[in-house]
C-alpha positions as CSV (number, residue, x, y, z in Angstrom):
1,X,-32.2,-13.9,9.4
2,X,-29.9,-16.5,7.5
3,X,-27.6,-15.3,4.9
4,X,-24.3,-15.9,3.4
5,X,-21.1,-13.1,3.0
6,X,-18.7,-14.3,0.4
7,X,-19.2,-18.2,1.4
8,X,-19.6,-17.8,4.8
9,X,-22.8,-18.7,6.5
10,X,-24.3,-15.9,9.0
11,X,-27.1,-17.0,11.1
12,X,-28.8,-13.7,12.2
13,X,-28.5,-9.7,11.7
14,X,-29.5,-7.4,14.1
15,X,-30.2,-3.5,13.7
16,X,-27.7,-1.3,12.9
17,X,-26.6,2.1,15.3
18,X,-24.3,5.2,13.9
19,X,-22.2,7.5,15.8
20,X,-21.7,10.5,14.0
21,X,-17.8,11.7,13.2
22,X,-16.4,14.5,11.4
23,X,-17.1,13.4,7.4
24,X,-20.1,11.4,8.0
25,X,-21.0,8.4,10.6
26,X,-19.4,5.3,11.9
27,X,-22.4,2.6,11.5
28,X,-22.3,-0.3,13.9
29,X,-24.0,-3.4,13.2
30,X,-24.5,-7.2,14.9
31,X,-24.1,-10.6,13.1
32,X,-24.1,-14.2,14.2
33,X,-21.4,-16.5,12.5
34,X,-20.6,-20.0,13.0
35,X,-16.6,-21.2,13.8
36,X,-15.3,-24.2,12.2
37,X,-17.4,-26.7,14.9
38,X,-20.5,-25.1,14.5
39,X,-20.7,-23.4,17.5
40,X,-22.6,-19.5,16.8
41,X,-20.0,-16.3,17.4
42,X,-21.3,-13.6,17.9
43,X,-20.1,-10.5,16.0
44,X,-19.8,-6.6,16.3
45,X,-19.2,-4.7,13.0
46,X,-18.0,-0.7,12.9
47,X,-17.7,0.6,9.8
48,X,-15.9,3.9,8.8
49,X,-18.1,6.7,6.8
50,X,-18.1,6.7,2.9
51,X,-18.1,4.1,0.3
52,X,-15.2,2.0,1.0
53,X,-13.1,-0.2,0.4
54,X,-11.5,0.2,3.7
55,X,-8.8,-1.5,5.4
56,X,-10.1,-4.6,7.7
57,X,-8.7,-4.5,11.5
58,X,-10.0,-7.3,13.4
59,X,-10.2,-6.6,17.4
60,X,-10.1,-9.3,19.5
61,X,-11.6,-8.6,23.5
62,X,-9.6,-9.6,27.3
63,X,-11.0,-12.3,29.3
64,X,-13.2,-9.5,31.5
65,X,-15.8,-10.2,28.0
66,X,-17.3,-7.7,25.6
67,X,-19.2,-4.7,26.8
68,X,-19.7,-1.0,26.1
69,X,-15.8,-0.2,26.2
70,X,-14.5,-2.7,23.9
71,X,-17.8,-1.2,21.7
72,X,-16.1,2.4,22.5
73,X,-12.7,0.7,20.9
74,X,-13.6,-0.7,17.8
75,X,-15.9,2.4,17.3
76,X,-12.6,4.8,17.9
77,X,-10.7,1.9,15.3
78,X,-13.7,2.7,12.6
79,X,-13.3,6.5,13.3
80,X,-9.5,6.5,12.4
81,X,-10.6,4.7,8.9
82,X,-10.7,0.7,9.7
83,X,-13.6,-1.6,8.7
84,X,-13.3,-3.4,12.3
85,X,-14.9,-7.0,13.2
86,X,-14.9,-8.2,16.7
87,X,-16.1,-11.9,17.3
88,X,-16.9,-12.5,21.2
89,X,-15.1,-15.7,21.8
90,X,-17.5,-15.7,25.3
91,X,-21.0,-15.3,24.8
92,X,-21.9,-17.8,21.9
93,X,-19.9,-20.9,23.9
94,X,-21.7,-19.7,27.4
95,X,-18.3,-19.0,28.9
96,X,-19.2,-16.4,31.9
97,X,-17.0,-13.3,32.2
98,X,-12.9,-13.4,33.2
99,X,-12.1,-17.1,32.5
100,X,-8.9,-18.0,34.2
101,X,-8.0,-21.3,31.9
102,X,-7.6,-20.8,27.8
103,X,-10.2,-22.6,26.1
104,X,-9.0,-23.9,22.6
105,X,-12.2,-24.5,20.8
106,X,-12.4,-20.4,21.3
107,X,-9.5,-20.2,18.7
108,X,-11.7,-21.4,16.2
109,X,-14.2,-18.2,16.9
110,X,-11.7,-15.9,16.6
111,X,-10.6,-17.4,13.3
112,X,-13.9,-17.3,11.9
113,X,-13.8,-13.4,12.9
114,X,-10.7,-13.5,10.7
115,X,-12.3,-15.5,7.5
116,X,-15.7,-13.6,8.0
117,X,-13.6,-10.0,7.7
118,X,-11.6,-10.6,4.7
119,X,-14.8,-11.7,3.0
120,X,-17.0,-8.3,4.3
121,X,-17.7,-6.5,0.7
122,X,-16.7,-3.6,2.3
123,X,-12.8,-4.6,2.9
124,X,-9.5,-4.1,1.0
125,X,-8.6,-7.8,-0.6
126,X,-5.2,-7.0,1.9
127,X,-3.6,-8.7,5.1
128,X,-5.3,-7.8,8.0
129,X,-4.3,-5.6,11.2
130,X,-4.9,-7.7,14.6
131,X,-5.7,-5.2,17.9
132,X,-6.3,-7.6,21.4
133,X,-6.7,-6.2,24.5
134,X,-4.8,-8.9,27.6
135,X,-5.6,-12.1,26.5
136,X,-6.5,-11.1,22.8
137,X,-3.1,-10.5,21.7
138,X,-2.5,-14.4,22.8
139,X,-5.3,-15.2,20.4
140,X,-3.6,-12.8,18.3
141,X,0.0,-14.4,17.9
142,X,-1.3,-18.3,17.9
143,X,-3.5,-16.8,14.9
144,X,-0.9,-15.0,12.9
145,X,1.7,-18.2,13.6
146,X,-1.2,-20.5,11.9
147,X,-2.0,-18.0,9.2
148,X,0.6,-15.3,9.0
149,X,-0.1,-14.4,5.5
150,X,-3.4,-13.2,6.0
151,X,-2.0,-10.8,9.4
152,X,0.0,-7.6,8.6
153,X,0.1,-6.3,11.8
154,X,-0.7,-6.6,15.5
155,X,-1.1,-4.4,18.4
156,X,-1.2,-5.9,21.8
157,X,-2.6,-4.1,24.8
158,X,-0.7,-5.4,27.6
159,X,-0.8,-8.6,26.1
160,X,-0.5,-12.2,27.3
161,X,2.5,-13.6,25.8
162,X,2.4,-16.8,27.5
163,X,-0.4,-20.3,27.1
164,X,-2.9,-19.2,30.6
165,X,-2.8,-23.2,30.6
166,X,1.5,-23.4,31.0
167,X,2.8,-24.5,34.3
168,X,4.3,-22.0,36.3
169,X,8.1,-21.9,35.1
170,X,6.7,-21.3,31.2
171,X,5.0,-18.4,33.4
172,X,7.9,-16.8,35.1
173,X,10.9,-17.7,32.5
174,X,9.5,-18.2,29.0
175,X,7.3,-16.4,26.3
176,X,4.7,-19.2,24.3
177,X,6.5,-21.2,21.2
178,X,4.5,-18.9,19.2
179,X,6.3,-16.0,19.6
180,X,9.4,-18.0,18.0
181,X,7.6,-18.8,15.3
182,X,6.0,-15.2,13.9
183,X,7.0,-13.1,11.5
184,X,4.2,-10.0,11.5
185,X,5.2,-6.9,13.1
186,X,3.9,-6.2,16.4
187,X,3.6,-3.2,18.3
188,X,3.4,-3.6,22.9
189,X,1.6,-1.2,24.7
190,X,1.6,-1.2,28.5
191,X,1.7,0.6,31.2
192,X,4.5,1.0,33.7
193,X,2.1,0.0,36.6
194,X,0.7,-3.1,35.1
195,X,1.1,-6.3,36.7
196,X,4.8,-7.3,37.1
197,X,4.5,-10.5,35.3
198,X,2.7,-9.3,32.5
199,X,5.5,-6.6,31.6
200,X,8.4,-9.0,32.5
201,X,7.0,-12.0,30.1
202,X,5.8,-9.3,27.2
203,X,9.6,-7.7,27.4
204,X,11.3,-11.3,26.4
205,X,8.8,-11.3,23.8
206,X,10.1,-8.3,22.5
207,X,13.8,-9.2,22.8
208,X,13.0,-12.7,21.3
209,X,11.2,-10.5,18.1
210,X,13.4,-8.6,17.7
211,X,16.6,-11.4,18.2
212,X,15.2,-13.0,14.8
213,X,14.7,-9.3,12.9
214,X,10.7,-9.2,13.4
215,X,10.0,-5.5,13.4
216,X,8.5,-5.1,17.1
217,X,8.5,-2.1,19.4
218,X,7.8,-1.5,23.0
219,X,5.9,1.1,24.5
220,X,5.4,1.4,28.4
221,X,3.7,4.4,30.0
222,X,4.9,6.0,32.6
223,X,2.0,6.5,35.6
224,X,0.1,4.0,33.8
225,X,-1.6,0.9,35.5
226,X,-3.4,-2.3,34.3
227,X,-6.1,-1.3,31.3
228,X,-4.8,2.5,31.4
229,X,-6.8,3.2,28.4
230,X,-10.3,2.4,29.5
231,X,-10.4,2.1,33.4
232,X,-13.5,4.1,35.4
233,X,-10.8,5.8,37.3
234,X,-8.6,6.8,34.9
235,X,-5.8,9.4,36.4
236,X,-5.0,12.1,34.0
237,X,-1.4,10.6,32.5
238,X,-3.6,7.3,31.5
239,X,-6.0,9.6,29.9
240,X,-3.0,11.1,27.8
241,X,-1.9,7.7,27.6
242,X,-5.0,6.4,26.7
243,X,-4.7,8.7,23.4
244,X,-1.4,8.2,23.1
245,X,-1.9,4.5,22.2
246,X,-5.1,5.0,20.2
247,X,-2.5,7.0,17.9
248,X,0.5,5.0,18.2
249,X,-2.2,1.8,17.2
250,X,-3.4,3.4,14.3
251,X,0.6,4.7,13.1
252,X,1.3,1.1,13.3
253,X,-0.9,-0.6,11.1
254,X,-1.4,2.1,8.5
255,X,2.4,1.3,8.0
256,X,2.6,-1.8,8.3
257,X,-0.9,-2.4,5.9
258,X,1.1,-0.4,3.4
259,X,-1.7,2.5,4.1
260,X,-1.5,5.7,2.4
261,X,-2.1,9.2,4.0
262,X,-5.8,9.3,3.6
263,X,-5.8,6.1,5.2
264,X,-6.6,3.7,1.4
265,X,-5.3,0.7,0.8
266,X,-2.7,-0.2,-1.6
267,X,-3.2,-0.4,-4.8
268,X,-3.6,-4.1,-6.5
């Protein structure tokens, strides 16, 4: 089915599935959008109980591809109150599973996601919160340095904080230029087990954010490994970890999307 949201062209709609919540049901729903060079992004939508408006979140997924935990995430994001989007920067450009290089032209899906959410009917007219999981929060910080008045917040999982394409020494001794260049708050989670490199590069992010007054802070688990909060063999610190973060997430970008306690968006 062909359709158009607030200027933006959708190519297809598929059925929609609820969860049910305390207060009524998160409903989750598929589209098909294009990105800026026409290629077709696919798109999950969960969206909180009640009439809305309701303050947009836009997840973006890790390199290991979408499937039923990042559907588990963005359902737990709707539950707390967010009207979440999630483009899969994979699927629609035929890019199989756990890519090591960083494709580019995937920047422009993830934007899309961006432009598609602020136009939903169901979303506050406000900046939006950013949650990525490993390589989303790269996506995450070269969107907010392109457009950082439309991104209130971010959360990184255990983010990259580093181009995948850099040579070694930008690896090892330097965080990506974009991380001198933002100004939205952003909030690390990781845990004390993950990769070495990952934790090394994402705490000279932090120092370099918070150098230049960018409200930042750093959360590491203790016990925790790589992807504490949605592993198969999660250990039962990661799975108080796990909820941990959910909570620390949401804490983060009601503040920092000027949320009130029942979760609304500010008043215009």
């Amino acid at each position: 089915m062909k359709s158009m949201l607030g200027g933006l062209f959708i190519l297809s709609l598929t059925g929609t599935a609820s969860i049910g919540m305390a207060g009524g049901e998160v409903a989750v729903s598929k589209v098909t959008i294009k990105a800026a060079d026409g290629s077709e992004v696919p798109v999950t939508i969960a969206v909180p109980p009640g009439k809305g408006p309701f303050p947009p979140v836009m997840f973006i997924h890790a390199k290991r591809g979408w499937d039923s935990a990042e559907e588990t995430h963005i359902r737990e994001l709707a539950s707390q109150g967010f009207l979440t989007v999630a483009p899969d920067w994979q699927s629609g450009r035929m890019i199989e599973r756990w890519p090591s290089e960083h494709n580019p032209a995937t920047e422009l899906d993830v934007e899309a996601g961006l432009d598609f959410l602020m136009k939903h009917p169901k979303a506050c007219k406000t900046p939006v919160g950013l949650v990525g999981q490993s390589r989303g929060p790269y996506y995450a910080i070269r969107l907010a340095a392109k457009r950082g008045k439309d991104i209130a917040a971010i959360v990184s999982y255990y983010g990259h904080m580093q181009n995948p394409n850099a040579p070694e020494p930008d690896q090892l001794f330097r965080v990506a230029p974009e991380v001198m260049q933002l100004t939205t708050p952003m909030l690390f989670l990781i845990g004390e087990q993950d990769f070495e490199l990952r934790r090394i590069v994402g705490g000279r992010a932090f120092y370099a954010l918070w150098e230049r007054g960018v409200p930042v802070e750093y959360q590491e688990y203790p016990l925790a490994r790589r992807a504490f909060d949605f592993r198969q063999d999660q250990g039962p610190e990661e799975k108080i970890a796990a909820r941990h973060a959910r909570q620390r997430a949401k804490e983060w970008l009601a503040r920092w999307m000027n949320l009130d306690a029942d979760m609304q968006c500010p008043k215009n």
